[in-house]
Phi, psi and omega in degrees: 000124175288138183302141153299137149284116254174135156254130187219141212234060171262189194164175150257213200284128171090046201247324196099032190295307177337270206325306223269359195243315186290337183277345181286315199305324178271337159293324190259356177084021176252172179229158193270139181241126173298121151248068193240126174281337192241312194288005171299331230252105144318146188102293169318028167236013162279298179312006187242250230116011160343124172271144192269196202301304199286335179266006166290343186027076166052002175285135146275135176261130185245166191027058184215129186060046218224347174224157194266143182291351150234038197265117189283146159235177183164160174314322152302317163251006139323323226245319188291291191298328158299326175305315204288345177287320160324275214279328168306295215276310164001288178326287220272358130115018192241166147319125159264127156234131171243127198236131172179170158220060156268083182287009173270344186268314162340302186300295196301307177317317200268302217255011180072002154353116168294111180222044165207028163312335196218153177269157197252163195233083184293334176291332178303293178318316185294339208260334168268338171297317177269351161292311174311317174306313149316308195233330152106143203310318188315312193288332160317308188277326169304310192304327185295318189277349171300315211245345181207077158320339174250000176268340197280304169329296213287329180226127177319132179318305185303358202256045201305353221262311201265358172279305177319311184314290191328311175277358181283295192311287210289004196231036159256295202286319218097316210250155201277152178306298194307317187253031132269314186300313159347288159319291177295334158303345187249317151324280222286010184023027181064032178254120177297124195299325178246168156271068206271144150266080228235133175241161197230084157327129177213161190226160165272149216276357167299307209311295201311339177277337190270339156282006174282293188274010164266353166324272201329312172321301181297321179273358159279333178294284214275021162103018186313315179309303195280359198262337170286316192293332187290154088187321132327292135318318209262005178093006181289049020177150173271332174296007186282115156002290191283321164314357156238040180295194193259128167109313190279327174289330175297322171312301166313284254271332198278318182279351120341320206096342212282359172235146141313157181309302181290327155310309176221050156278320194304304177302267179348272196268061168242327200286318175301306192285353191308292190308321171288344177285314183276340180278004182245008149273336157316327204271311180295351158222029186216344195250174195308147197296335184291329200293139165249136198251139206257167133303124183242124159282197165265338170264112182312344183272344192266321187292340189294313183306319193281301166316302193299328172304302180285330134340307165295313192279345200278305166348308203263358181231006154090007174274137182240183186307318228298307197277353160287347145114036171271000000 
């Protein structure tokens, strides 16, 4: 039985991925599956980096605007809901590309992740989320390097959602988040649910930090502040998941006082370039060996232009994702 085809378009942040997916989507005739951990979130779009209306150039975008910011999301219903979107854009007779750079959500769509080997334990969560609040991400990510030292390697202190995760798992299990996932990467021997084609954007690492931090410059232009006080207002809690994301927490921390303006704009893109260090370590030793890493220029047309060119050649010498061990 032939695999569905699927194009995926990753990276990390401030790489040009939107452009280069909205410009394949009007050539090949596809429509975008956000694999964005944050742009799911109403409300939620200077600070996400949400492509707007006019950089959507008439492509439709899935899972962009589709939940409310206190609502959960994760790779588990990522996975569910891009399958069923999947299968949507197919029918109809289009492309699915999926453009984002949450490479853990990337993995569960193509490989399939278990993610109900453990009962979720809210009593837990809560208790580690307010030890973190309490005691600050670091001592938190310590509690983690007591009991699993390479998942503490793999996730950043800032990232309390998958550290909490982590620790849940060992004191439900015994056993570490790191020699499970491990196993399971290796059952699964890299046969993939699509036949995906997947390029990985990448910049030289000058360029890209200095578009980080005129991101970050721009999204303070176009209302970054007011778009955290609004959200606030509207009751959304800084303890909320989506609220702590990158651009909103820092933002929360400046209207607390506990930072100046200028503090933490500095922390926002100090942090941000943080973020892009890991995802392109992540994409270079976690997302599949087939995957080809693209040069992204400033012009969106020619890199769009370059995927198609490698499309074409893979086509034309009969290699697919499938037989590529995708």
């Amino acid at each position: 039985m032939m695999k569905t085809k699927i194009l995926i378009v990753a990276g990390a942040t401030a790489t040009g991925k939107s452009d280069v997916a909205a410009a394949l989507a009007l050539r090949l005739g596809g429509e975008i599956i956000s694999a964005d951990s944050m742009q799911i979130y109403r409300k939620m779009d200077i600070g996400t980096a949400k492509p707007t209306k006019e950089e959507m150039r008439g492509v439709k975008h899935w899972l962009v605007d589709e939940m409310w910011p206190d609502e959960p999301y994760s790779a588990a219903i990522f996975q569910d809901m891009a399958r069923v979107r999947i299968a949507d854009i197919v029918a109809r007779g289009k492309i699915p590309i999926v453009c984002g750079g949450t490479g853990f959500y990337i993995n569960a769509l193509l490989y399939g992740t278990d993610f109900t080997e453990t009962e979720t334990d809210e009593a837990l969560r809560a208790e580690l989320a307010s030890y973190a609040e309490a005691n600050g991400q670091n001592a938190l990510h310590m509690r983690l390097r007591d009991v699993d030292p390479d998942a503490a390697d793999a996730i950043h202190a800032n990232n309390v959602r998958r550290v909490i995760r982590a620790l849940e798992y060992h004191a439900q299990t015994g056993l570490r988040i790191s020699a499970h996932n491990t196993a399971q990467r290796a059952q699964r021997n890299r046969a993939a649910a699509y036949d995906a084609d997947m390029f990985i954007l990448t910049r030289e690492r000058a360029v890209l930090y200095d578009r980080i931090d005129r991101r970050v410059d721009k999204m303070l232009a176009q209302g970054l502040i007011e778009e955290v006080r609004g959200l606030l207002d509207a009751g959304y809690t800084a303890g909320l998941p989506s609220m702590r994301g990158l651009g909103y927490k820092e933002v929360i921390r400046f209207l607390n006082g506990e930072y100046t303006q200028d503090e933490a704009v500095r922390v926002l893109k100090r942090d941000t370039r943080h973020f892009a260090k890991r995802q392109f370590t992540w994409f270079a030793h976690q997302a599949d060996a087939a995957a080809e890493t693209i040069y992204a220029g400033e012009n969106v047309e020619e890199t769009a232009a370059q995927i198609l060119q490698r499309l074409g050649e893979r086509q034309s010498d009969g290699s697919t994702g499938e037989q590529r061990g995708m």
